[in-house]
C-alpha positions, 0 to 999 in steps of 0.5 A: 500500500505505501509502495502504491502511494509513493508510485503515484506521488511519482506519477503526479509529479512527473505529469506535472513537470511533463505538462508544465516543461512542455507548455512553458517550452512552447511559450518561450521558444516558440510565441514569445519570439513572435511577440517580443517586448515592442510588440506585445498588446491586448488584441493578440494576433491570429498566429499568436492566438492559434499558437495559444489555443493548441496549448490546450493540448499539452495536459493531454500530452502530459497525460499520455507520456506519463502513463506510458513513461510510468507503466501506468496503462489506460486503465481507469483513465476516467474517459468513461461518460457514465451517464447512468445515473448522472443525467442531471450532472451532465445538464449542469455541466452543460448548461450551468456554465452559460447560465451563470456567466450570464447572470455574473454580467447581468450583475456587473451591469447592474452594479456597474450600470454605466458600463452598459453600452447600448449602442455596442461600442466595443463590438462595433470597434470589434467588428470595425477591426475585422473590416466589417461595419454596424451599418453594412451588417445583415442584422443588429448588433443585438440580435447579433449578441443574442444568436452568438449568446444562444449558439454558445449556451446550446452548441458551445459545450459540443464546439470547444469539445476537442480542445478542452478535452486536451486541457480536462484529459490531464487537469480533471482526468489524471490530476483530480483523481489522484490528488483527491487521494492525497489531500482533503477535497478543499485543499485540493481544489484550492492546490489544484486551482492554483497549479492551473492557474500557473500553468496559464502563467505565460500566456497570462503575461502576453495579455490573455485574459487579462490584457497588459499595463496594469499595475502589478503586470504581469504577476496581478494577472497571474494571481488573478488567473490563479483564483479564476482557476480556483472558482471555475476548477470547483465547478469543473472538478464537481462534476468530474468527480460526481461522475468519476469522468472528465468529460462532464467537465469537458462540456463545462469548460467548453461551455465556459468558453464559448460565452464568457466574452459575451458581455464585453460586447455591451460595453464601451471598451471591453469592460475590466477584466479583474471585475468585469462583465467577464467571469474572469473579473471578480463580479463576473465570476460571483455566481461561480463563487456561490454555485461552487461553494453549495456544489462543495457543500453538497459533495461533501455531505454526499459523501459523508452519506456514502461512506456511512452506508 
């Protein structure tokens, strides 16, 4: 038994050197040269953001090299759905994400009402940059955000399927079930948020998510991916575990997404990404926050129960 739990101590910390030399490796040979000190901005290139969404591989990579490197196998490699019995936590893991990231932007309109801009602003500068115009397009500008927010919320989760399923193989499929053995539920959610969070670390300091020039840069942005990583990981780590499967949280993270710009488009000028309308700011991830903490109330309580019986 000690033998076992020493092996997979091992197996958690090569997958996590793996994954994090591979992503770091990537950043600094291969975007960073491509984005040097002169040309670094918020609105990263096409390349730059092709580059950084084939990141997303590399957990599964992770994954891979160490179950071959290990002797580990593919067994009980949580990519099983089980859906018997887990309907319910599939639609959560389907829809919840959307509908939540919607009410954190209703909420930062209503506490930031200024912010609304009902004449899509940071859209039209969007769409203006793209060679398009508000006036020549076929429709609205708020049937445009409706369509997008509708196909996010219902196709989104099944659209981003791939890529996330290269980040939530390793993140909710391999690291999840192991740290689970090692450490009580709440401080693993938070170890496991915070190596997340990391792991974003460099694309962090080329302006994802958090864009760059704010004070603290790029450390602020990090600590703030860190806790992003943190609150969505909660929800993302629920329904994994509920189902003993990364692919619930695969349709989450895609769910999350497909929708978690919407917001910016009501703005003036893409609004803040520390508080929001965007669930990576503070009030735009409230009710993650809130959603999260029941989902861990229940987990636990859940449990409990199980372990009684």
């Amino acid at each position: 038994m000690e033998t076992n739990k020493k092996l997979e101590t091992k197996r958690i910390f090569i997958y996590l050197a793996l994954t994090f030399t591979i992503t770091y490796s990537f950043c600094f040979f291969v975007i960073y040269p491509l984005n040097t000190s002169d040309n670094v901005r918020s609105n990263l290139d096409s390349l730059t953001t092709l580059l950084i969404a084939s990141i997303m591989f590399f957990p599964a990579l992770g994954v891979l090299l160490t179950r071959l490197i290990t002797k580990e196998g593919f067994k009980n490699a949580w990519l099983h759905p089980h859906f018997k019995g887990n309907i319910k936590t599939y639609l959560l893991a389907y829809f919840g994400p959307g509908v939540l990231t919607l009410l954190g932007t209703a909420l930062h309109f209503i506490i930031f009402p200024d912010d609304f801009d009902s004449s899509f602003g940071f859209l039209n500068t969007m769409l203006e940059s793209a060679g398009a115009s508000a006036d020549t397009y076929p429709m609205s500008l708020s049937t445009l955000i409706l369509i997008q927010a509708l196909t996010g919320l219902f196709f989104g989760p099944l659209m981003n399927f791939l890529t996330c399923f290269g980040e939530e193989w390793g993140w909710r499929g391999y690291l999840l079930p192991k740290m689970s053995e090692k450490l009580p539920l709440i401080p693993m959610l938070l170890v496991n948020g915070v190596i997340w969070g990391l792991w974003h670390a460099p694309i962090t300091a080329l302006g994802h998510n958090y864009g760059v020039g704010y004070p603290g840069f790029p450390f602020t942005g990090i600590a703030a991916m860190c806790v992003f990583c943190i609150v969505i990981g909660a929800f993302l780590s629920y329904v994994s575990l509920k189902t003993q499967s990364c692919i619930p949280a695969v349709l989450g993270h895609g769910a999350i997404n497909s929708i978690a710009g919407i917001g910016l488009y009501m703005t003036k000028d893409g609004g803040n990404a520390f508080i929001g309308p965007a669930p990576t700011g503070i009030v735009g991830m409230l009710p993650f926050i809130i959603v999260g903490v029941i989902l861990i109330i229940r987990y636990q309580s859940e449990k409990k129960k199980s372990d009684v019986q």
